[in-house]
C-alpha positions in Angstrom: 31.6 9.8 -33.4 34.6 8.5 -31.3 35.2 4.8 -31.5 33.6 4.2 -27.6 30.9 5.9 -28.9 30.3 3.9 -32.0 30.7 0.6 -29.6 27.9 2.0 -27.3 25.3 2.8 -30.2 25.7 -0.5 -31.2 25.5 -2.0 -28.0 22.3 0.4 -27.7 20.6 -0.3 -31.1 21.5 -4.5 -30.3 19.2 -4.1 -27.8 16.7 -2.7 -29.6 16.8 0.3 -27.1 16.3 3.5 -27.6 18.4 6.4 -26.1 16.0 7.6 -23.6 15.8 3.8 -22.3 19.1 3.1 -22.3 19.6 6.6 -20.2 17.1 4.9 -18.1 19.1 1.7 -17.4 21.9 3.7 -16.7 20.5 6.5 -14.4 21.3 9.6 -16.8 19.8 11.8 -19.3 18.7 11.1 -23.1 21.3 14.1 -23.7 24.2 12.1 -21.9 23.6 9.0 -24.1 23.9 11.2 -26.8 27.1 13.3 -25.7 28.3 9.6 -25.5 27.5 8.6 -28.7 29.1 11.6 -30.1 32.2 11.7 -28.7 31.8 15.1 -26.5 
């Protein structure tokens, strides 16, 4: 995990959100979240 993407599973998990709401709030996929998260 890249250092943006540890600053937005934080941000994520803060809010007590899981990945498929938080692709939901941001208008992508469950598997973008998670490319972020990961760094790829």
């Amino acid at each position: 995990m890249n250092q943006l993407g540890e600053k937005i599973a934080k941000k994520r998990k803060d809010l007590g959100m899981t990945q498929n709401e938080f692709a939901e709030k941001m208008s992508v996929t469950r598997q973008t979240v998670s490319r972020w998260e990961a760094g790829t």
